[in-house]
Every structure is written in structure tokens, then in C-alpha cells.
C-alpha positions as YAML, in Angstrom:
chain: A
units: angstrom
residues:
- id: 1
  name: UNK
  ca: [184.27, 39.70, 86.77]
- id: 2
  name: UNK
  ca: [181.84, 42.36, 85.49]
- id: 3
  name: UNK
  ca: [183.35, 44.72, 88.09]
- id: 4
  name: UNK
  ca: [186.99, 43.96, 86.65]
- id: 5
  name: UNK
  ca: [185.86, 45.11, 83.06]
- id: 6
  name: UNK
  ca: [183.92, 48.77, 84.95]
- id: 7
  name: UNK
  ca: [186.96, 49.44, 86.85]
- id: 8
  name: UNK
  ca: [189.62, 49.11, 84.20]
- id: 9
  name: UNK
  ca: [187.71, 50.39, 80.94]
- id: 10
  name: UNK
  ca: [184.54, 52.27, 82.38]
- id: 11
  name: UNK
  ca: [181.98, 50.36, 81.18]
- id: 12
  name: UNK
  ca: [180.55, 46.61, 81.36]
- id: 13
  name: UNK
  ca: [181.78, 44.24, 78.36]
- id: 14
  name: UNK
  ca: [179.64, 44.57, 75.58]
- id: 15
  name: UNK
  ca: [180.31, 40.70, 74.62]
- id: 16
  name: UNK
  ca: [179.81, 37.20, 76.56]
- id: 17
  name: UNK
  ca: [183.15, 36.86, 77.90]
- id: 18
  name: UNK
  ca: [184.89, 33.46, 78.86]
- id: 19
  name: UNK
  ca: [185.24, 34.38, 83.06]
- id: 20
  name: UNK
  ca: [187.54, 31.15, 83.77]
- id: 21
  name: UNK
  ca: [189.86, 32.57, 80.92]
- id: 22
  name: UNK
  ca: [190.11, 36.44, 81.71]
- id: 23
  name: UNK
  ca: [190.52, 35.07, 85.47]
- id: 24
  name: UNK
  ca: [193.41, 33.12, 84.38]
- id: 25
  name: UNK
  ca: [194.60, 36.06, 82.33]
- id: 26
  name: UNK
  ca: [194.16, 38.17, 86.00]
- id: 27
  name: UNK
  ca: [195.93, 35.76, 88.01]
- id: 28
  name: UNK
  ca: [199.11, 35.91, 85.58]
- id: 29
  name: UNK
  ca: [199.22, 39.02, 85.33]
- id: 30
  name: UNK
  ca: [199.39, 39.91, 89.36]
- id: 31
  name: UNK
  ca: [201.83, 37.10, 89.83]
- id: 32
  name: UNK
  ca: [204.98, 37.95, 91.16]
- id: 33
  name: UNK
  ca: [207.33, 35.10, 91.38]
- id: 34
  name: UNK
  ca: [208.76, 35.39, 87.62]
- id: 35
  name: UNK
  ca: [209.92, 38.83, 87.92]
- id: 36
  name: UNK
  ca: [211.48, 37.41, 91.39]
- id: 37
  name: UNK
  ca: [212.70, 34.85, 89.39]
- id: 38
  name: UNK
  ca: [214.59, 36.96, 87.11]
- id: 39
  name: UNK
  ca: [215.51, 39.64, 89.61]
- id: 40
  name: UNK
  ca: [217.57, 37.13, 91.03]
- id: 41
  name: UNK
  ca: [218.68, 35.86, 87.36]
- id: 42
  name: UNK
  ca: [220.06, 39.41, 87.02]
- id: 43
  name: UNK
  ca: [222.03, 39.25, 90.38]
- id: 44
  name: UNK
  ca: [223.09, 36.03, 90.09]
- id: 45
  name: UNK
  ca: [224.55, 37.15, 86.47]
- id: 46
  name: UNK
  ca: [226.75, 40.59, 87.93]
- id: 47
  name: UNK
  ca: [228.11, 38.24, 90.90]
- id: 48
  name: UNK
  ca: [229.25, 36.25, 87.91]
- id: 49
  name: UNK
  ca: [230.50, 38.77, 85.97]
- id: 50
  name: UNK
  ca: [232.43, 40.14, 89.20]
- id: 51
  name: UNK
  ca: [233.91, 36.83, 89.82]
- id: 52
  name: UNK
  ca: [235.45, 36.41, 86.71]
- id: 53
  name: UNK
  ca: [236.32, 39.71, 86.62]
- id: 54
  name: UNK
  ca: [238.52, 39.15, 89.57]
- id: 55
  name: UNK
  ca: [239.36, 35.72, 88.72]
- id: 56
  name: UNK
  ca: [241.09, 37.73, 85.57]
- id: 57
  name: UNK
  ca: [243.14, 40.05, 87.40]
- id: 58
  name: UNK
  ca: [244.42, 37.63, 90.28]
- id: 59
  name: UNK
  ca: [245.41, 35.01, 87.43]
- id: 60
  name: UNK
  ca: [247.52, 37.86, 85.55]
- id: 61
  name: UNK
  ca: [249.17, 38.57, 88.72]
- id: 62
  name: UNK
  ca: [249.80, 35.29, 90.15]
- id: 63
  name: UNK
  ca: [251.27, 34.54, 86.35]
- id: 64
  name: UNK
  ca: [253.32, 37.36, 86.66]
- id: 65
  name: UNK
  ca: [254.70, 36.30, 90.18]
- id: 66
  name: UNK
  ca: [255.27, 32.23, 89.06]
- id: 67
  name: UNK
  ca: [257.36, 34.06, 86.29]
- id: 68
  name: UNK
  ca: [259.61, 35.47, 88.41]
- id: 69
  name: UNK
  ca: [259.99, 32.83, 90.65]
- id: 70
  name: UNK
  ca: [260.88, 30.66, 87.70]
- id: 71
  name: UNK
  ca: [263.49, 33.27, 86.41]
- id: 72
  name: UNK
  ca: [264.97, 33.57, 90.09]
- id: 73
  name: UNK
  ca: [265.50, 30.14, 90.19]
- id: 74
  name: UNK
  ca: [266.88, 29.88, 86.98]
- id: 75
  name: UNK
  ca: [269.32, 32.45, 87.57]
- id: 76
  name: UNK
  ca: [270.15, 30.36, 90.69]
- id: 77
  name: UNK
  ca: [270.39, 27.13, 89.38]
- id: 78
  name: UNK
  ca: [273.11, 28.71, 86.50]
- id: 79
  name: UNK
  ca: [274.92, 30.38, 89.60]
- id: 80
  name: UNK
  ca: [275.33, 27.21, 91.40]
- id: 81
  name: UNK
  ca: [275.81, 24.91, 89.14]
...
């Protein structure tokens, strides 16, 4: 541990230090699965966001075709009958 403390500030710790505890702090800090984690948090969020983006525009439309359908067969039904 006493290299850890020469390579990153220069110089050996000038106080006892608690090894188990600044290994721990080590350990955290070079794990990678969190950012991984939210890496796929992110992409997981813009597929949503492009779903219901496109879930938006094909419900407009499809209301907009049901309307007409339901006008056209209006207008039939008053023709006919």
C-alpha cells in the first residue's frame, strides 16, 4: 500500500493509515460494473424515449384513419338507409 501513496502523491504517508480501508477505497474506485450499469440505464432510457416517440405518431395516424373510416361509413349507412 505504501507504493500506492509514492505513486499517486510522491511521497510515503506521513500518518498510520488503515490498509484494509484505503484497499477498499482502491477496489471501488477501479470497479467497473456501475458505470456499465448505468451505460446501459442510459440506453435502455433513449430506446424508451424512441418507442414512445413512435408509439405517438402511429397512434395520431391510426386515429386519423379510424376517423375516416367511421365518417365513410356513416355517410354510407345515411345513403342506404
Amino acid at each position: 500500500m505504501q507504493n500506492f501513496f509514492k505513486k499517486w502523491f510522491g511521497e510515503e504517508p506521513k500518518v498510520e493509515v488503515d490498509e484494509t480501508a484505503v484497499q477498499t477505497a482502491v477496489d471501488v474506485a477501479d470497479e467497473e460494473s456501475g458505470a456499465t450499469a448505468i451505460e446501459y440505464g442510459l440506453i435502455a432510457a433513449l430506446i424508451a424515449v424512441a418507442v414512445i416517440t413512435g408509439a405517438n405518431a402511429l397512434g395520431s395516424n391510426l386515429g386519423t384513419t379510424f376517423n375516416k373510416i367511421s365518417t365513410q361509413m356513416e355517410t354510407a349507412q345515411k345513403t342506404v338507409g
